[in-house]
C-alpha positions in Angstrom: 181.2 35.9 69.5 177.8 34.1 68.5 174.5 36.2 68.1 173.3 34.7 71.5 175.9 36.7 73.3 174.3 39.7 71.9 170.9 39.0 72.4 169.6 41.8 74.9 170.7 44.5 72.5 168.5 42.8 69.5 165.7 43.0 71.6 162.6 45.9 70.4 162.7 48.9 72.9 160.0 51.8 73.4 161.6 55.7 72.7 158.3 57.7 72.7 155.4 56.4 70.3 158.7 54.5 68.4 159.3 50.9 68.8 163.0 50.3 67.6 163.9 46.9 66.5 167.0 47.0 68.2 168.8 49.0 70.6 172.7 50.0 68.8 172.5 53.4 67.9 174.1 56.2 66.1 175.3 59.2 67.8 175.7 62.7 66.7 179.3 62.9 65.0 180.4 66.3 63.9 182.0 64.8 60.0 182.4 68.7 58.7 181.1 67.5 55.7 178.5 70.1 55.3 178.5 72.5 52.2 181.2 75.0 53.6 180.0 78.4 54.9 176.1 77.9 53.9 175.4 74.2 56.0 173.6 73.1 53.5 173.5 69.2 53.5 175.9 67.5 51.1 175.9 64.7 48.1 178.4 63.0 50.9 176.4 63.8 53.9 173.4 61.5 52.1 175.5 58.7 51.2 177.1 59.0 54.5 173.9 58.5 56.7 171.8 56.2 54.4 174.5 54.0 54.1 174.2 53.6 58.1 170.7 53.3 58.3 169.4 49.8 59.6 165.9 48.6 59.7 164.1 49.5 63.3 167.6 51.4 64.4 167.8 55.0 65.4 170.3 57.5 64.1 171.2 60.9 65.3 172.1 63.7 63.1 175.4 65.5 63.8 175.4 68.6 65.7 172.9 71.3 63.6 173.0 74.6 64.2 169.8 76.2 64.9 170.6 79.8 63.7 173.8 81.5 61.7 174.6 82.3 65.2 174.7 78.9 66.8 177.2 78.0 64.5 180.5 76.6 65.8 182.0 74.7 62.9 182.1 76.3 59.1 181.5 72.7 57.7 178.5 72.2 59.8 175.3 71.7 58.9 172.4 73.8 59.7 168.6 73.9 60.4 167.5 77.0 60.2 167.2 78.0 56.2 165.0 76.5 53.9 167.9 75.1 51.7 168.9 73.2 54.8 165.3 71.5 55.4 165.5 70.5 51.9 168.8 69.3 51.8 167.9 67.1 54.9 164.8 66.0 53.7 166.8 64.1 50.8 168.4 62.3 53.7 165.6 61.5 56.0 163.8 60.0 52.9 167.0 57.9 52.0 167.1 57.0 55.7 163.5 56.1 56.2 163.4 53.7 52.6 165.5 51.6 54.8 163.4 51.4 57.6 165.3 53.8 60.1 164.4 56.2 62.5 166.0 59.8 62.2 166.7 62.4 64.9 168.2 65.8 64.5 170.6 67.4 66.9 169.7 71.0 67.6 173.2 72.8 68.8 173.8 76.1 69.6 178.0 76.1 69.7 177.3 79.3 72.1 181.2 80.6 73.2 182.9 77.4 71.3 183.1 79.5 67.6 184.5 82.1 66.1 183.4 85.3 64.3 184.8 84.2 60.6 181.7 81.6 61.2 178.5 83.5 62.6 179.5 86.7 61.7 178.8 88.3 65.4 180.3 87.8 68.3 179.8 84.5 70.2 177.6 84.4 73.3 177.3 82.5 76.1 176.5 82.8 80.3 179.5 84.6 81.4 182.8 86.3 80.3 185.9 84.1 80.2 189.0 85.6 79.0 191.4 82.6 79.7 189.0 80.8 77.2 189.4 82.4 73.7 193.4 82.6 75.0 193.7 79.1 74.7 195.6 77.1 72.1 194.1 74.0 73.1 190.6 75.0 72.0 190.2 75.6 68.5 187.2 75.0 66.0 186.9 75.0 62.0 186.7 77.9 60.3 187.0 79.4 57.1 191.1 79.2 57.2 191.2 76.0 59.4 191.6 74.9 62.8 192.0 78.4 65.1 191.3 79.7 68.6 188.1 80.8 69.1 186.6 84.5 69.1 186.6 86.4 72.1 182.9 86.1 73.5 180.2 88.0 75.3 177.4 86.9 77.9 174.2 87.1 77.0 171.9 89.4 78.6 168.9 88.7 80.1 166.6 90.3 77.6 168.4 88.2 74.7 167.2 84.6 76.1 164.0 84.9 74.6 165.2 85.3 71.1 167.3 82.2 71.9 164.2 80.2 72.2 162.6 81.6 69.1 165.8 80.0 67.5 165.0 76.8 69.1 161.4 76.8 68.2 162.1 77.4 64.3 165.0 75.2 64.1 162.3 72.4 65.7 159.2 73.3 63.4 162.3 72.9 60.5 163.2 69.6 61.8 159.3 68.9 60.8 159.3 69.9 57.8 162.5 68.0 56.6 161.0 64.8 57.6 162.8 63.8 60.7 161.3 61.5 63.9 162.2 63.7 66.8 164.8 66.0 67.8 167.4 65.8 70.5 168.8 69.1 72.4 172.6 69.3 72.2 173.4 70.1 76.2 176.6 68.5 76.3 180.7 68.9 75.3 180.9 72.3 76.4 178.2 74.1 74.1 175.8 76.7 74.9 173.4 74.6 77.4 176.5 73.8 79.1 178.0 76.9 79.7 175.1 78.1 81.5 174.4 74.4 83.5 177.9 74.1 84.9 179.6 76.3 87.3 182.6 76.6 85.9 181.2 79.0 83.2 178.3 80.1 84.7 178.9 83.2 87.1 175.8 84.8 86.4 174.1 86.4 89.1 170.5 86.8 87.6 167.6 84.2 87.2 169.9 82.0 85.0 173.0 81.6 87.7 173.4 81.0 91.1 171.9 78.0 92.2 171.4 74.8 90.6 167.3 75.4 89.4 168.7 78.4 87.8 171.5 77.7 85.9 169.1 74.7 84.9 166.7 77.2 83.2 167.6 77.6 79.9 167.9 73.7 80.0 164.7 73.8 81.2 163.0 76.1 79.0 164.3 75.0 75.6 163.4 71.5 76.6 159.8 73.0 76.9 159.6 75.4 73.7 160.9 71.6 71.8 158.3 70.0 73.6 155.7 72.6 72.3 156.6 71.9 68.6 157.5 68.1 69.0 155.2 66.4 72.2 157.9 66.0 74.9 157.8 62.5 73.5 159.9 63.1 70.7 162.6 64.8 72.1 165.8 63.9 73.5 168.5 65.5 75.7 172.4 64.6 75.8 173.9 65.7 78.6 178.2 64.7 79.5 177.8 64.8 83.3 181.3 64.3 83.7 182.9 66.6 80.7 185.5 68.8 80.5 185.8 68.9 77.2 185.9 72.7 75.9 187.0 74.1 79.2 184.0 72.8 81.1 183.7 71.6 84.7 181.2 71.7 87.9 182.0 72.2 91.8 179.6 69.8 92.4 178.7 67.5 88.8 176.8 64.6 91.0 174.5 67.0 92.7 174.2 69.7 89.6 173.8 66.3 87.1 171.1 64.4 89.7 169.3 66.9 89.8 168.8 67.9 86.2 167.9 64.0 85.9 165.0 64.2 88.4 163.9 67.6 86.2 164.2 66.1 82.9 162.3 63.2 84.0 159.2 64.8 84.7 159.0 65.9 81.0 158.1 62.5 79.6 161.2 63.0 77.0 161.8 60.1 74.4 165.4 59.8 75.7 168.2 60.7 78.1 171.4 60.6 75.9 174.4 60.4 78.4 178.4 60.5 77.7 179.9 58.3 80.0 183.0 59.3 82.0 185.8 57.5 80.2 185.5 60.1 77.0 186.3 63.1 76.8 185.7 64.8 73.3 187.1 62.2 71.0 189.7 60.7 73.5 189.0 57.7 76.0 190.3 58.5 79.7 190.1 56.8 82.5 186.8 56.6 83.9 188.2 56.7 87.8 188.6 60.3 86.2 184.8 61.2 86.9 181.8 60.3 89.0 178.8 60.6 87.0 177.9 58.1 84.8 174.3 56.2 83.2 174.8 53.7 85.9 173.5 56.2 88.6 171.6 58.6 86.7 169.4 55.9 85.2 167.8 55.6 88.5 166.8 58.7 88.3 165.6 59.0 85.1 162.6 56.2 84.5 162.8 57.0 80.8 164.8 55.3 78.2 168.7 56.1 78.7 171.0 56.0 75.8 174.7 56.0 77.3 177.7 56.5 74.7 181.0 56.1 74.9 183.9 54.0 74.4 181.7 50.6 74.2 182.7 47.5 72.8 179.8 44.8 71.7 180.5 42.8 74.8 180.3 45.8 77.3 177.0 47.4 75.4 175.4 44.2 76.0 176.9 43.8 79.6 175.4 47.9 79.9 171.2 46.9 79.0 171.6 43.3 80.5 172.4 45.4 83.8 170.0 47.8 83.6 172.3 50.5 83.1 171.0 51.7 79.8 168.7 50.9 77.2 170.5 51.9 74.4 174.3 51.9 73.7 175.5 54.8 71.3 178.5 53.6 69.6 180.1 56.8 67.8 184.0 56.0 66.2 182.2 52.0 65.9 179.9 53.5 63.2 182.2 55.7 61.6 184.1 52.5 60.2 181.3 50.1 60.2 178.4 51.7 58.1 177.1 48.1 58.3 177.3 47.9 62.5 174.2 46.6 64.2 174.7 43.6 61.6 178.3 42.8 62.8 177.2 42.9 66.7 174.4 40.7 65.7 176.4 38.0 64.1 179.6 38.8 65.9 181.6 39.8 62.6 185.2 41.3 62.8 184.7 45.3 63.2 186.8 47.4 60.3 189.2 49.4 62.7 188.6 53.5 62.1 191.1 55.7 61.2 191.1 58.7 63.4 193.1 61.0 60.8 189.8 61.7 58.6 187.6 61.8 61.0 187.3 65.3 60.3 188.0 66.4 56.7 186.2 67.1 53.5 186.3 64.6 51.3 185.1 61.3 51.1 187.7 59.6 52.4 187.4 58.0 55.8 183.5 59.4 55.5 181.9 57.3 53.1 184.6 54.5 51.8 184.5 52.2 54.7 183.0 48.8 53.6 180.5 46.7 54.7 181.1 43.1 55.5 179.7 41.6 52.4 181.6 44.6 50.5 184.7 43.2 52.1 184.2 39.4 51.5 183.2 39.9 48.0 186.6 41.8 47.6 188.2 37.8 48.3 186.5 35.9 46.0 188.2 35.1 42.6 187.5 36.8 39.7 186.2 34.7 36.5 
């Protein structure tokens, strides 16, 4: 594959008041490297995302918890102490010497954690006991992989202090030096649960029809915007997820219309999943009917989609129209060197989906780059 081939996605594009030199970028990837318990950023964390920093390109942070209550991994990192804006702003200034451009993910895990992790019982839109009773669903906590927690639905009153979270997590995000944020409203988190009908059976302002159970959406989107300009922040949305138990009657009408919302906001970015992953697992994308495709027409904004691309069909995606940005997520992991091997059409290392999540360095930060690699075959004097 020569760099011609490729040529669309090495072309500048606009996000905001950023011009990107390029348009292959790095997705939030929950690592669980964090410091456990506390969130605080870690020694491998910084080698992790300055090694995959590339001159003009845009990087997400992993999901980051805006309180101790958002929570939803124990080896995930946090936004909302001042140890954790000082242990990110080590990374964004490793991240920006290279000429990168730094987003944080703001997540509130919502139902998807469990007690041993935010010390109170989860939250989220509505009471679901066949959740927490399933063996399928489990998250990291302080003795491993287990079922989550049984949860509680938020009440009315308590929405408000859920946007005070969001508002300090985003005035954090300032201080530790990153370009924008994006709001984690995807895989089954606490934006989700109250979007999608499936977990939403609320019968107050924030259930019931589509505009309300688009209103917490709606309303963090506008307490970011307040911090940030509407400019710098991002949404990513999985129209078509079921990941985490999640699941619409109607995702093509509930997901066009939060589109034609979002896209009066001026936003820096749409950030979609596309159909064919769910979680960390490729399906068949004849499994669901929303993908960037349609709701790019929608949405006049820039569009990142993500999920299961390969160089040629990220390029095939922007030369389309489709999107103007391809995510490439388990790409990255094993090539911290990426947007140079879809440039020059260089061999991709294959990952290894057995560390993806783990605490150590292997499978995190020992992947090499291409030059690493060929300089491994040379003779030695």
């Amino acid at each position: 594959m020569g760099i011609n081939v490729q040529k669309k996605l090495f072309t500048p594009v606009q996000i905001g008041p950023i011009t990107l030199k390029h348009r292959v970028v790095m997705p939030p990837i929950s690592r669980l490297r964090a410091q456990p318990g506390t969130g605080i950023p870690s020694d491998l964390q910084l080698d992790y995302y300055t090694q995959r920093a590339s001159d003009g390109g845009l990087m997400i942070t992993e999901a980051t918890a805006i309180a101790a209550s958002a929570r939803g991994y124990y080896h995930a990192p946090g936004l909302y102490a001042d140890e954790h804006v000082a242990g990110w702003k080590r990374i964004t200034d490793a991240v920006h010497a290279k000429g990168a451009y730094f987003f944080t993910q703001l997540w509130h895990a919502g139902r998807t954690t469990h007690v041993s992790i935010t010390g109170s019982q989860p939250v989220t839109a509505s009471v679901d006991p066949t959740y927490w009773a399933d063996p399928s669903i489990v998250v990291d906590t302080p003795d491993g992989f287990r079922q989550t927690s049984p949860h509680r639905a938020l009440e009315t009153a308590e929405i408000a202090s859920i946007l005070d979270q969001y508002r300090a997590a985003a005035r954090n995000a300032k201080k530790a030096g990153f370009d924008g944020v994006e709001l984690m409203a995807a895989n089954g988190h606490l934006i989700d649960q109250f979007l999608q009908n499936n977990t939403n059976k609320r019968s107050d302002q924030y259930g019931g029809t589509v505009e309300n159970r688009m209103r917490l959406l709606v309303e963090v989107v506008q307490t970011l915007s307040e911090v940030w300009g509407a400019d710098r922040v991002g949404v990513r949305l999985a129209p078509s997820g079921t990941f985490n138990g999640m699941g619409d009657s109607n995702p093509r009408a509930l997901f066009r219309s939060v589109a034609e919302r979002l896209d009066g906001f001026g936003l820096a970015y749409l950030h979609l999943i596309e159909p064919r992953v769910k979680g960390g697992e490729t399906i068949a994308e004849a499994q669901a009917p929303v993908a960037a495709q349609e709701l790019s027409k929608i949405f006049k904004g820039p569009v990142i989609a993500a999920g299961g691309f390969n160089p040629e069909t990220a390029e095939a995606s922007v030369v389309n129209g489709d999107a103007s940005l391809i995510a490439f997520g388990r790409h990255f992991i094993a090539n911290p060197d990426l947007p140079r091997r879809i440039e020059l059409g260089l061999r991709l290392n294959p990952y290894d989906r057995s560390t993806f999540y783990g605490y150590t360095a292997r499978g995190y930060t020992d992947y090499p780059t291409y030059e690493t690699s060929l300089q491994a075959l040379l003779p030695t004097s």
